[in-house]
Structures are given as C-alpha cells and as structure tokens.
C-alpha positions as CSV (number, residue, x, y, z in Angstrom):
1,X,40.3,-60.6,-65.2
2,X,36.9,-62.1,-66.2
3,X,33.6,-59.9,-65.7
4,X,32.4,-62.3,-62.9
5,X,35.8,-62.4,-60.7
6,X,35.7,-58.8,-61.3
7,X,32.3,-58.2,-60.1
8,X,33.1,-60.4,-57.0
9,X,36.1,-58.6,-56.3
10,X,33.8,-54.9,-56.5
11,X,31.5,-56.7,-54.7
12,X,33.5,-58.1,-51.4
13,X,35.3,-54.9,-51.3
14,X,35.1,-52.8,-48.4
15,X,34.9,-48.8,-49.9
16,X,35.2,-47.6,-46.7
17,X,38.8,-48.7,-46.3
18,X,39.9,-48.2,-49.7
19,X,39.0,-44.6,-49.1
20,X,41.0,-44.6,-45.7
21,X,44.0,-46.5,-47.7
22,X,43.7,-44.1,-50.7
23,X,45.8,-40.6,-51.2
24,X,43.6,-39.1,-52.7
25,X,40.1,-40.2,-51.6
26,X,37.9,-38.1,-53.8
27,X,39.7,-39.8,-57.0
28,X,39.7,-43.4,-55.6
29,X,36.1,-43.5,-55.2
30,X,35.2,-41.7,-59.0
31,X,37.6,-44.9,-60.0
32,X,35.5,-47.1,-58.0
33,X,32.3,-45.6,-59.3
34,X,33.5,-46.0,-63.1
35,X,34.6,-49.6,-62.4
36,X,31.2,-50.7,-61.1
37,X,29.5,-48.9,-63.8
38,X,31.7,-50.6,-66.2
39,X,30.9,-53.7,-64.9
40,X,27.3,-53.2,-64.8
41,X,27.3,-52.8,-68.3
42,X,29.0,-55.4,-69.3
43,X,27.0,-57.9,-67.0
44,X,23.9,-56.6,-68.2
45,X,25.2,-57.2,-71.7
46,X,26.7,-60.8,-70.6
47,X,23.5,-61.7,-69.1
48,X,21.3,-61.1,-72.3
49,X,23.4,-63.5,-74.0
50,X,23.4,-65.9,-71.2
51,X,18.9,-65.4,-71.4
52,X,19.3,-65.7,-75.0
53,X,21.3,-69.1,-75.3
54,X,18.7,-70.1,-72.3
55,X,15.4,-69.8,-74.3
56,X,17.5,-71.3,-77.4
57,X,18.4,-74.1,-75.5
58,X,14.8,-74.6,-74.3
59,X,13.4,-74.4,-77.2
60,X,16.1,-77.2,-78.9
61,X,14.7,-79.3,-75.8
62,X,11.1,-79.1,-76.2
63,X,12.2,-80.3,-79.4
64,X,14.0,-83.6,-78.8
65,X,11.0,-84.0,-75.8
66,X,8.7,-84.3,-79.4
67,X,11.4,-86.5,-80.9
68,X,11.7,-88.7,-77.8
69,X,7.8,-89.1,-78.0
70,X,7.8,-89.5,-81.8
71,X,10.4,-92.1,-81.4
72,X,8.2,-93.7,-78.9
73,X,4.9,-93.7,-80.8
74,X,6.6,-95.3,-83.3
75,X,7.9,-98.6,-81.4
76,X,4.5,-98.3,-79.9
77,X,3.3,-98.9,-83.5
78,X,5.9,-101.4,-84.7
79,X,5.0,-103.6,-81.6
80,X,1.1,-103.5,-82.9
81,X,2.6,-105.0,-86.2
82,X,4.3,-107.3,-84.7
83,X,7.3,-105.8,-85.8
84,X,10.0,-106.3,-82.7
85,X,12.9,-105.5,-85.1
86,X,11.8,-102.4,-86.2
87,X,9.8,-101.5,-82.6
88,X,13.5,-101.8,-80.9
89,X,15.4,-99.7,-83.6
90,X,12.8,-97.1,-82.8
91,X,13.3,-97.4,-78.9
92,X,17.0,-97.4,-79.4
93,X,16.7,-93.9,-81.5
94,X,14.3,-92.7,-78.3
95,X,17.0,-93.9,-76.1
96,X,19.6,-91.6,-77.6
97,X,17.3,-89.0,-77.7
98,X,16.7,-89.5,-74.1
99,X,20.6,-89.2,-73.1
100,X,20.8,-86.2,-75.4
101,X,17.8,-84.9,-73.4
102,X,19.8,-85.6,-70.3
103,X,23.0,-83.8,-70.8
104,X,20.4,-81.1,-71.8
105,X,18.4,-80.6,-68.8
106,X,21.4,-80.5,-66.8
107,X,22.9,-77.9,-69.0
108,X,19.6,-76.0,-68.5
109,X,19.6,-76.3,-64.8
110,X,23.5,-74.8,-64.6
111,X,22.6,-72.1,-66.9
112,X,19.1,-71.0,-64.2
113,X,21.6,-71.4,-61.5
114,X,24.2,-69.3,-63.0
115,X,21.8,-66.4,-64.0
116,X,20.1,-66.5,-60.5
117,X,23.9,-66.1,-59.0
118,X,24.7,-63.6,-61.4
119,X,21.2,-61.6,-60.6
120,X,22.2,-62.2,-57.4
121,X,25.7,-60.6,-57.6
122,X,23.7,-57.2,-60.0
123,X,21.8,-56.9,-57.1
124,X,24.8,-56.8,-54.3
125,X,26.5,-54.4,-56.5
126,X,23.7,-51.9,-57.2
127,X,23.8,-51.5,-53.7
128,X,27.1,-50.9,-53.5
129,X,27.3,-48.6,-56.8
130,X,24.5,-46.5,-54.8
131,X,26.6,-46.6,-51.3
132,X,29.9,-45.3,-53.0
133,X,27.5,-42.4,-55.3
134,X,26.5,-41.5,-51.9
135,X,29.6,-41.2,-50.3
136,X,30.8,-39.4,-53.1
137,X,28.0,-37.1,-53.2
138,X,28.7,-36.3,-49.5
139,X,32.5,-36.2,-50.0
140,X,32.1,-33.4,-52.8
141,X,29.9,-31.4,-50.6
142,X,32.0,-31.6,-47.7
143,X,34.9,-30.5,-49.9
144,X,33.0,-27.4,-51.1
145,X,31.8,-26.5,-48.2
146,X,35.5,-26.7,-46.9
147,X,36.7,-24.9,-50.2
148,X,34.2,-21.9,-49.6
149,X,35.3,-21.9,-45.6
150,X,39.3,-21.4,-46.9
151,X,38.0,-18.8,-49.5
152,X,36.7,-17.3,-46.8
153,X,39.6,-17.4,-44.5
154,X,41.8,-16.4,-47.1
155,X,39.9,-12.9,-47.6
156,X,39.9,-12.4,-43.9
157,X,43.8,-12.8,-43.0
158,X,44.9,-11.5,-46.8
159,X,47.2,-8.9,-46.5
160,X,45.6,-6.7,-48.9
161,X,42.2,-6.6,-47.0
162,X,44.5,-5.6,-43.9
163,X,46.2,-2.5,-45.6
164,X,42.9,-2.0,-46.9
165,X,42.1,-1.4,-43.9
166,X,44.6,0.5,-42.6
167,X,44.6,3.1,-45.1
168,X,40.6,3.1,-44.2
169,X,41.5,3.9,-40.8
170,X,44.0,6.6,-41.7
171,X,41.7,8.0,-44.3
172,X,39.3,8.6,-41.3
173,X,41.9,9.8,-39.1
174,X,42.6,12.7,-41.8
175,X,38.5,13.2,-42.1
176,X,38.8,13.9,-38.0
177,X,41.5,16.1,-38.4
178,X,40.1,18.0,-41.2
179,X,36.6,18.4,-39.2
180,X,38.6,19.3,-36.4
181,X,40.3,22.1,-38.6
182,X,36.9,23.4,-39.8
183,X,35.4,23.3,-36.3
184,X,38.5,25.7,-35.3
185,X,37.7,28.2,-38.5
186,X,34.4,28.6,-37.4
187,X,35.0,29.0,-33.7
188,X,37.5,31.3,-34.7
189,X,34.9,33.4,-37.0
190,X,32.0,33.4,-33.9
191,X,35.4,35.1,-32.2
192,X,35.6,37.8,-34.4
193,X,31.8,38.3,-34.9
194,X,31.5,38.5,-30.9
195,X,34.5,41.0,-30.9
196,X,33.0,43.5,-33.9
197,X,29.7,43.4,-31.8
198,X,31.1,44.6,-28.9
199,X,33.5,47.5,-30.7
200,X,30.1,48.1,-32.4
201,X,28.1,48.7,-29.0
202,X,31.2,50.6,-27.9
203,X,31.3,52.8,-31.1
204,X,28.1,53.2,-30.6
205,X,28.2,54.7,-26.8
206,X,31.0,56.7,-28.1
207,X,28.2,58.5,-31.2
208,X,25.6,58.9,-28.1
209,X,28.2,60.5,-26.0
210,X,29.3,63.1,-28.8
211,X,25.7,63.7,-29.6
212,X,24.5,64.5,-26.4
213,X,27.9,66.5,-26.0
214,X,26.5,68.5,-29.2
215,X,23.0,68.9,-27.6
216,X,24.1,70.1,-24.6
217,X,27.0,72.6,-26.4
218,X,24.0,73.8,-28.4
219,X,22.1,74.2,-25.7
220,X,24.3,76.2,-23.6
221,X,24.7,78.3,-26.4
222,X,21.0,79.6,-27.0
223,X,20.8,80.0,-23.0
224,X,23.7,82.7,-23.5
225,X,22.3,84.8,-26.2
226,X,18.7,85.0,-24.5
C-alpha cells in the first residue's frame, strides 16, 4: 500500500468504531497511534522530496523562460539584418522552447496541487493522531483507575484479611477473658482484706475484754487485802 492510500485510509477511518470492533481496545489504538506516526514520518520525508524536485523544477523553468527570450532577441536581430532565414530558425528554436515550457508549467501546477492535497491530508491526520493520543491517554487512566479499584476489592474480600480478622477478634475475646480473670483476683483479694479487718477489730475487742478482765481482777484483789 502506497504512503498516500495509506494516509487516506488512517485518515477516513472512524477510531471510535475500531475501538468498539476491537478485542482488545487498549492495543488497537497503540496500533493505530504507531501507524499514523509511521506515516507521518514518512510523509514528511515524501514531501521534502516532492519541495525539492519543485524548486528544481522551477529553477530549470526560469531557465528555458531566458532561453525562450534569448531565442527571441535573436530573431528580433536576424529580422534587423534582414536575415528571414536565420530570424525563423531562431523563432523555431523559441518555439520548442515554448512547448517545453508548456509541458513544464503544467508539471509545476500538478506538483503545487499535489503538495497542497498532501498538506491538506498532514493536517486531517494530526488531528486525528492527537484525537486517538487523547483517547488513549483517557483509556490508560480509566484502566488504572479500574486496576487500583480491583486491588482494592481484592484486599477487602481476600480471605486472608478475613481470618486476619477473625483471629483479631478472638485475640480480643482472650484479652476480655483474661481482664475478666484479673478483675476476679482482685475482687477476690479486697475479700480477704475486708475479712482480716474485721477478725482484726474482733481480735481486738477480744485483747480489751481480757484487759479490762485483768484490771478489774487486780482490782478486786487490792480491795481484799486493804
């Protein structure tokens, strides 16, 4: 396929339902991308030739213009020498010139047409080659966005996060049980502190009660020997 037909093809394409027609959408339009690239390059390279043989091909026809006049000047001459022979050999060369010029200018004017065409056709699919970087651009950020989403998901609903969790919750069942435990021992100990204070206060009822037993035996007993 030639460069141009190519180009046309990229060009009258619609991307939009390539992509819908595609299996795998996010590689049909990087092909897309390179293609017009590709092509880009070698238009650009096609048209510098194409400029090239242009300004060589004006230049060849300035020159047979100069001919044409030279040509010209000299039947112009010949005929002041009265010199018809020689003044129609020299319009005959002029005239040659002239159909050379001829097929020359026309040559010219197909060559402006075709470059204007062609920067015509550049133009059509820069636009394109910027609509389908676009696309692209917001196809790969839709896809990482939906990438980081399913990342996500995954983490949430895996079945190691789950028992994870489950030995979390059991972990802090054991904690409450353990607290629970400790809460007991200590009630237990203000039990038995509350206890020893009251066979403390009862001990000690029981020392006043022998004391004053004492005090009143020794008592007694000086009362008898007076």
């Amino acid at each position: 396929m030639g460069i141009f037909s190519r180009m046309s093809d990229i060009i009258n394409s619609n991307i939009n339902s390539l992509l819908d027609s595609a299996e795998d959408p996010e590689k049909m339009i990087r092909l897309i991308i390179q293609e017009m690239e590709d092509t880009l390059v070698e238009v650009r390279s096609s048209s510098a030739r194409v400029l090239a043989d242009r300004k060589t091909a004006a230049r060849k026809q300035e020159q047979i213009k100069d001919e044409a006049s030279t040509w010209e000047a000299k039947a112009k001459l010949a005929i002041a020498k009265d010199r018809e022979d020689l003044a129609r050999a020299a319009l005959q060369e002029k005239h040659a010139i002239d159909e050379e010029l001829l097929g020359l200018d026309a040559e010219l004017a197909s060559t402006d047409e075709h470059i204007f065409q062609l920067n015509e056709e550049v133009s059509q699919l820069q636009a394109k080659l910027s609509d389908a970087k676009a696309k692209q651009k917001a196809m790969l950020m839709r896809a990482e966005t939906v990438q980081t989403r399913m990342a996500v998901k995954r983490q949430v609903h895996r079945a190691e996060l789950d028992n994870a969790f489950s030995k979390f919750e059991r972990f802090e069942r054991r904690m409450d049980n353990m607290e629970g435990e400790l809460e007991a021992i200590e009630l237990g100990r203000e039990g038995q502190g509350l206890a020893a204070e009251i066979d403390s206060l009862q001990e000690d009822e029981w020392l006043s009660a022998e004391l004053n037993r004492l005090k009143q035996s020794m008592a007694d007993g000086e009362q008898s020997q007076k």
